[in-house]
C-alpha positions as CSV (number, residue, x, y, z in Angstrom):
1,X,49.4,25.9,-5.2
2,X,52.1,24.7,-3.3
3,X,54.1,27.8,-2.9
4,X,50.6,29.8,-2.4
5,X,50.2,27.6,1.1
6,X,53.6,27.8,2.0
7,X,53.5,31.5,2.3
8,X,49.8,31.3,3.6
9,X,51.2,29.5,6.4
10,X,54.0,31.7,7.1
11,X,52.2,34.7,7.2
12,X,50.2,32.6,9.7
13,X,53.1,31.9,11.8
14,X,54.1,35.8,11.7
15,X,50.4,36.9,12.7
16,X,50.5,34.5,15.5
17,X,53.6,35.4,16.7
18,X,52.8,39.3,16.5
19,X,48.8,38.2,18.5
20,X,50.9,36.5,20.9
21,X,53.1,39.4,21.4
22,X,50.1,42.2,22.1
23,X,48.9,39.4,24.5
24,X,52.0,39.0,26.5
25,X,53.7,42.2,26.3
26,X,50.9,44.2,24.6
27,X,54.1,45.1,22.4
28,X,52.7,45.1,18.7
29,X,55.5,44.5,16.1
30,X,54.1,44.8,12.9
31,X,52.7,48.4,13.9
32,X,56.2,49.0,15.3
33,X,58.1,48.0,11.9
34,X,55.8,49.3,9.3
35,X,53.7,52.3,11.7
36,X,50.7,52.5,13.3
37,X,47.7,51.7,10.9
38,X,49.9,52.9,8.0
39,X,49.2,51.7,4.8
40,X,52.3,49.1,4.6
41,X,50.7,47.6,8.3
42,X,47.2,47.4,7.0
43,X,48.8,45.4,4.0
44,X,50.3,43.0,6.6
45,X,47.1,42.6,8.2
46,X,45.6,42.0,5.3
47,X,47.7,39.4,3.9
48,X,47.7,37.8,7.7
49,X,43.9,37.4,7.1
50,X,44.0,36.2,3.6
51,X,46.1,33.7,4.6
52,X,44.0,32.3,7.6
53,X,41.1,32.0,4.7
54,X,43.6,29.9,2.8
55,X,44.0,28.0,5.5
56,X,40.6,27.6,6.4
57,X,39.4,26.4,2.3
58,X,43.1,23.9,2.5
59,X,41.4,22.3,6.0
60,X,38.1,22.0,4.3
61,X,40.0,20.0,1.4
62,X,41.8,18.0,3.5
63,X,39.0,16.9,5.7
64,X,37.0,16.4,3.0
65,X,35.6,12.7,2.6
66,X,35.2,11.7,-1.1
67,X,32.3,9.6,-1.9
């Protein structure tokens, strides 16, 4: 489980990185590496957004008070 939020939170950092760089710039890096909505960018994406649910459920758990 360990490993599994390790790489959600990586994934994290790259998606926040590439948000911040359409912000900025409006320069989007995953679309420039892997093409424009191709099917190895929509993978990213995905992944990106499966990892911030990750997130999301690991934040419930650690906020979680036990009775």
């Amino acid at each position: 489980m360990r490993t599994l939020k390790i790489i959600a939170f990586s994934l994290m950092v790259i998606g926040a990185i590439n948000w911040g760089l359409i912000g900025v710039f409006g320069f989007d890096l995953v679309a420039a590496i892997f093409g424009e909505m191709s099917v190895l960018s929509r993978i990213v994406y995905t992944l990106v957004g499966a990892s911030g649910l990750i997130a999301i459920f690991s934040m419930y758990g650690m906020f979680r008070e036990d009775i």
